[in-house]
N, C-alpha and C positions, 0 to 999 in steps of 0.2 A: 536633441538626442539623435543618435545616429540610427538608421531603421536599415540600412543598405542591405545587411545580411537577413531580415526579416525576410521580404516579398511575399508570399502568402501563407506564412507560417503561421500567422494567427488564426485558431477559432476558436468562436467563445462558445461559453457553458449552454447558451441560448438555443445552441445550432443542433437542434431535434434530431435533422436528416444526417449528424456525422455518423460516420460508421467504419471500421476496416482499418487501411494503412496510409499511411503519409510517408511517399517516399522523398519527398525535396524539402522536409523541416525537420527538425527539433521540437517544435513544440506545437500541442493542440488542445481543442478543450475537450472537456468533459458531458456528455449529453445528461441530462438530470435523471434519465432510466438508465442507460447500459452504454458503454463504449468501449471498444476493447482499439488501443493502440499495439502498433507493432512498429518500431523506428529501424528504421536502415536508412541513413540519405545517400544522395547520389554523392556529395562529396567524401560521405564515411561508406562507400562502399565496402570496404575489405571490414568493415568491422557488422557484419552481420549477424556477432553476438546478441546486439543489443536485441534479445528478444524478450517482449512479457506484453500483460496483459492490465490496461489501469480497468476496475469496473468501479462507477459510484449508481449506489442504489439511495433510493429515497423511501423509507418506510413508513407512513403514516401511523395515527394513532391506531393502536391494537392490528397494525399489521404484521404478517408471518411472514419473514422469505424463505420458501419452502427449503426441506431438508436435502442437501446435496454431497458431492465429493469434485473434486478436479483431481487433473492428471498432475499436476503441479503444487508444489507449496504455495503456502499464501500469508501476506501479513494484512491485517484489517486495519483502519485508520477508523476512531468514530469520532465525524467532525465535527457533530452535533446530536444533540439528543441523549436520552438512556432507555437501556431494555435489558432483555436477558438474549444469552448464546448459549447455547449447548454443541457439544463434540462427543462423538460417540466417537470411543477408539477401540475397535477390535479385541477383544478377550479379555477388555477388562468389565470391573462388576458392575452392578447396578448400586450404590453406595447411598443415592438418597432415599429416599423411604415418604409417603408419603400416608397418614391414617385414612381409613376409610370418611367421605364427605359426603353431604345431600347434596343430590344434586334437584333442578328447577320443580322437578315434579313432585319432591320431596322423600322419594327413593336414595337408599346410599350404595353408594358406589364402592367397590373395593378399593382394597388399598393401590398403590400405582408405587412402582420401583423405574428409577432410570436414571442413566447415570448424570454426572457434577452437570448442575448449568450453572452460570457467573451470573454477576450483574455488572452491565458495561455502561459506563458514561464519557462525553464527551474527555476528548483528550483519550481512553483507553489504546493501546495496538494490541490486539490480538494475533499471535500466533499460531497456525495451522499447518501441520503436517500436508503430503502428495497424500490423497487416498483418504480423509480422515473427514467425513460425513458434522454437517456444522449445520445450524440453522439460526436466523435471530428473530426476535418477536421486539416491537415495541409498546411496553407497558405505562411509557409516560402519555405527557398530555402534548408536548411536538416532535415533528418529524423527528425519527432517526435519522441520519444520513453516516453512512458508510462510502470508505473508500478502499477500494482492493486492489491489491499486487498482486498477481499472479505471475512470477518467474519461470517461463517455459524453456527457458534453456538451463534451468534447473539439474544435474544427474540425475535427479528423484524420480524427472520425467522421462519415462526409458518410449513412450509415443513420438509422435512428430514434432516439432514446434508450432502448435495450432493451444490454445488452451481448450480444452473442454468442460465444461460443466454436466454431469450426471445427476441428475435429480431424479429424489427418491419417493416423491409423489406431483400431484398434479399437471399438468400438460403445456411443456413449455413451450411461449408461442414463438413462431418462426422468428420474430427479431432478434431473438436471444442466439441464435444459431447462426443464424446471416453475419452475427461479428467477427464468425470465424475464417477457414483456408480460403474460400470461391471468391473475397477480396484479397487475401493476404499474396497466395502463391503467383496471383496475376500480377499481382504488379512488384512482386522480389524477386521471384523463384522464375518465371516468365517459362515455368515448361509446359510446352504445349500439350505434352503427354498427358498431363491432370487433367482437362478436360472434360472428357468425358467423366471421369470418375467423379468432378465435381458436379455436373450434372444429373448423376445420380444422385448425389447427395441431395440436392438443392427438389428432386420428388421427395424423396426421403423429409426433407422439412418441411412440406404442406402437409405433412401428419407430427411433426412431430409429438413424441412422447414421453413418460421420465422410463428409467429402466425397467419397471416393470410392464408395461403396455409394449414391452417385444416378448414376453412369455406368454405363454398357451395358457388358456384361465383355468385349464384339468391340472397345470404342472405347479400353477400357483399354488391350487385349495389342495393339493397333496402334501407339499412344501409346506404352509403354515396350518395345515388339517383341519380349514373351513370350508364352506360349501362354494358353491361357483358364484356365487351370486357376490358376493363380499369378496371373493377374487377380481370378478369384473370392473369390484368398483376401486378397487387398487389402481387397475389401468387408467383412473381417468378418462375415457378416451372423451367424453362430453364436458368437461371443464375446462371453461373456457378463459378462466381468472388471472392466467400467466402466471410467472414464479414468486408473484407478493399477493395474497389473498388476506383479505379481514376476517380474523376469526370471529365467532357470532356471539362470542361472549369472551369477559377477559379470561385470560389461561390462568389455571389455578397448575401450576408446578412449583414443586419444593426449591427455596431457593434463598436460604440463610444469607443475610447481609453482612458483610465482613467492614465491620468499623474501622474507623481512620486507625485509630489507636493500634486493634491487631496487626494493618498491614505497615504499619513504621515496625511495629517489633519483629516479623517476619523479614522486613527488610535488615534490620540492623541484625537480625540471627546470623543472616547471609553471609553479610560483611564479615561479622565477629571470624566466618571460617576461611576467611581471606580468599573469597572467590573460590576456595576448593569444592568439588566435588565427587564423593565417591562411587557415582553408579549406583546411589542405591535409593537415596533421598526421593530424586525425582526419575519415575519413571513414568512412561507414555501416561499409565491409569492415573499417577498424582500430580503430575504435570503442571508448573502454572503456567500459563497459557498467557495471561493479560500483565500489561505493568502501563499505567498512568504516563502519559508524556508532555502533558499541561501544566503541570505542579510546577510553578516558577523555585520552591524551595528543590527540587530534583536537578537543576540546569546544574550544568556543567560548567558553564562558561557563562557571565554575569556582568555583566556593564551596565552601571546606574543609568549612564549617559548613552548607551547604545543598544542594548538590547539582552539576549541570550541563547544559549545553544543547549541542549537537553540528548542527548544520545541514549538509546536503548539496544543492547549489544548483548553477546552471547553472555558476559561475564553481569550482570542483573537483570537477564532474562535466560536462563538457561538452554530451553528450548530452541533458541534461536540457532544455536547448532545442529541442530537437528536442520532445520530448512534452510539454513546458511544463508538468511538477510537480516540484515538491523535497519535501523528508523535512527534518522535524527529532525528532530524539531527546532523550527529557526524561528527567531520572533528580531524583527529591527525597529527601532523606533526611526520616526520620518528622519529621513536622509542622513540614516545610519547606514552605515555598509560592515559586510562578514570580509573578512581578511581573502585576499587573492590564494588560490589554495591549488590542487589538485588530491583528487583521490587515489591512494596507493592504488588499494588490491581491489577495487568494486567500481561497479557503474553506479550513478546515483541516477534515480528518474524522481524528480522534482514535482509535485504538487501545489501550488499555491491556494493557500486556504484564507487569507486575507487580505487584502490593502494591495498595492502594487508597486514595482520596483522596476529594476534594470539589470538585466543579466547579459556577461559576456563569456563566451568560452572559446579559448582558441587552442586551434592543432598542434600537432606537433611537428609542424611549417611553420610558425607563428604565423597560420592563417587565422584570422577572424572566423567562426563560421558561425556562429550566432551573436546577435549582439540586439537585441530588441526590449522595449518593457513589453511586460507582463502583469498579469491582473490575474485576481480571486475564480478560481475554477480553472485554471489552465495548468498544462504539463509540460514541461520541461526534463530532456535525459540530458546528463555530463557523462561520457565516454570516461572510460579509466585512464588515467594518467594527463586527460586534455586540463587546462588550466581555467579556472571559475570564478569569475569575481559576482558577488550579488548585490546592489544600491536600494533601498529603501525609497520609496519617491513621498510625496508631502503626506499622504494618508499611513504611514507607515507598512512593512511587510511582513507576512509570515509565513511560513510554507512545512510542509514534510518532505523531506524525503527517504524514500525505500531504498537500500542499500543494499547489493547482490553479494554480501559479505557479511557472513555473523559478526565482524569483528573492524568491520570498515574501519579505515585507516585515512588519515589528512594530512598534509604537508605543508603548510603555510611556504607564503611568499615573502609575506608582508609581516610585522609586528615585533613581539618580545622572543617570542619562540619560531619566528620564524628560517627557512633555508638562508636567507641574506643574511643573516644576524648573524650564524654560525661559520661565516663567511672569513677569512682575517681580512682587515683591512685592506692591505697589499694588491690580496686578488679583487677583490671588489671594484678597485682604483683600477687595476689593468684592465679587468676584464669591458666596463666602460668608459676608460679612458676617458679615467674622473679625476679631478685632483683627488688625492688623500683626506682634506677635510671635507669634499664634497661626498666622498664614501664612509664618514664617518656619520656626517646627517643621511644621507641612505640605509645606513646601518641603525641609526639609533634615533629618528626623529617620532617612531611612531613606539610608543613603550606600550602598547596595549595587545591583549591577547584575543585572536578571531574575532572577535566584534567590537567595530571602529565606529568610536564619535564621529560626528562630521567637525570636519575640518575645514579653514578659513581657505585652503587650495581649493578645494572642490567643491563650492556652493554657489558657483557661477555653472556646474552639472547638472545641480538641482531637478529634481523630474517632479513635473505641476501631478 
């Protein structure tokens, strides 16, 4: 396998101390608490778009990641596990209800009102609004694991391209802060002027705190009209737990299960209105938020022999116009490969969530600039319009990727629906000065759509 354009682009999921930017790859891994990438390479200089944010969190049994907002949209991956999510969104109601309960002492508790939480499991993407306060809790018996997009060059995000996370209680600790500008600007942005202002910042994160430990504790208990004491403890400022704590008992929230059966009817509602919508069905307070991307009956694209493709897009996930990314879910069977492509209108940034494979993307020089395998926990971006092939190696692959397009768009190279196919023959033959029946087997040897059996040409490829 050729590795030339790798050099030290690989790190794995293992690597504790990654942190910040990678300016001479494509791809990195994922640290098992927090990691926030930021891609610009030196040979994609002029495309400084590619800006966001990957974070995978690991949430143990009856862990909390505390309640927050960012400056930027977000799509969640949950790659493992199940729990509950809740999203508080601004001026809508409190709609669950919950009766009054005993609690340990054997005292009851009043009744508690707040708004919709879900129940997420493995396979869900959740959808999140700029500004739109979320938290998840795991109620099973293993890890959650989450994986998150944050798109800072988002419009949504009217800040910097830095992501932010604002947490609305406990005391985030400095690693969570250190992901951000004091590595980024140094090594894209190279202006010296920051500086200093990052050096203030970086006192500023040997205290940090969530947004309430910068208010005055009189302006607090005025505001919610408690005493000072239960203000102070809002600040946190002695919790030392970081932003995933164990609650001390399991959570009792209201949190109705939606049976398989409802949500196929819900879905097929959908359909019945031909993808329309009038404005009114779904608003921020009714919002679905989640749609399953694991459901092998949901793929899109289905090859016995190769594998499948699954897309979650504005038109059956509604909300994803609102934050303007989609998800697609790739699953290969070993030394299956996805059809040579490019993406119209979106960047894709790639997640590998299983088995490992071979990815190649090249420029628009038909330079090479990536061309390496890849394995389970690592991240890979395709630039818009750069051309993408992915190989399946003996363990088979599978990945996500985030999509900076509610509606991301593919253009095959290769297959039934492919740009060559639509080709006439004529120019096919000129343009590689092919004979005519060798532009016909170019045109027509491969009848299969986006994901390719392996084939008798390329198993001398093969990736061990």
């Amino acid at each position: 396998m050729s590795s030339n354009k790798r050099d030290d682009a690989a790190l794995n999921i293992a690597n504790a101390n990654f942190r910040g930017s990678m300016p001479s790859s494509l791809l990195g891994g994922l640290n098992q608490r927090l990691v926030s990438l930021k891609f610009g390479t030196k040979m994609m200089s002029s495309l400084n778009v590619l800006v966001f944010a990957v974070i995978r969190h690991t949430i143990q049994k009856r862990g909390l990641l505390l309640p927050a907002y960012t400056n930027t949209p977000k799509l969640v991956y949950v790659e493992q596990g199940r729990g509950i999510q809740g999203a508080v969104f601004p001026g809508c109601p409190e709609t669950f209800q919950s009766s009054g309960q005993f609690s340990r002492d054997g005292s009851q508790s009043s009744e508690d009102q707040h708004q919709k939480v879900r129940q997420v499991r493995e396979g869900d993407v959740v959808a999140l609004p700029s500004g739109v306060a979320d938290w998840f809790y795991n109620n099973g018996d293993s890890p959650l694991v989450l994986v998150q997009l944050l798109d800072t060059s988002n419009p949504a995000n009217q800040l910097d391209q830095d992501f932010r996370n604002f947490f609305l209680a406990g005391n985030p600790q400095r690693e969570l802060q250190s992901q951000r500008s004091s590595y980024q600007r140094d090594q894209f942005e190279g202006q010296r002027g920051r500086q200093d202002e990052d050096e203030s910042r970086r006192h500023q994160q040997d205290r940090n705190r969530n947004v309430f430990g910068g208010f005055d504790e009189q302006i607090l208990a005025e505001a919610f009209n408690i005493d000072t004491r239960l203000a102070r403890s809002m600040r946190n400022e002695k919790d030392n737990r970081g932003i995933i704590v164990r609650a001390e008992h399991e959570l009792q929230v209201v949190s109705p299960h939606q049976s398989r059966e409802e949500e196929e009817r819900e879905i097929e509602h959908r359909r019945g209105r031909g993808g329309r919508f009038n404005g009114i069905e779904e608003t921020f307070c009714t919002a679905r938020l989640k749609h399953n991307i694991n459901d092998p009956e949901r793929a899109d694209f289905f090859n016995p022999r190769a594998g499948r493709l699954t897309t979650v897009n504005s038109l059956n996930l509604p909300i994803l116009r609102s934050v303007q990314l989609s998800v697609e879910r790739g699953v290969l069977y070993p030394n299956a490969m996805m059809s040579p492509h490019w993406n119209m209108n979106a960047h894709s940034i790639i997640y590998i969530t299983r088995g490992n494979g071979r990815i190649q993307i090249v420029g628009d020089n038909g330079q090479t600039i990536f061309d390496g395998e890849v394995r389970e926990g690592q991240v890979v971006t395709a630039p818009q319009s750069f051309a993408v092939v992915k190989k399946a190696g003996s363990q088979g692959f599978e990945w996500v990727s985030f999509k900076t397009n509610d509606n991301a768009q593919v253009s095959q190279l290769a297959g039934r629906v492919s740009t060559i196919r639509g080709l006439p023959v004529e120019v096919v033959a000129n343009s590689f000065q092919i004979s005519r029946e060798d532009a016909r087997r170019l045109k027509n040897n491969r009848e299969e759509v986006s994901v390719f059996s392996p084939s008798q040409s390329g198993r001398s490829d093969e990736i061990a």
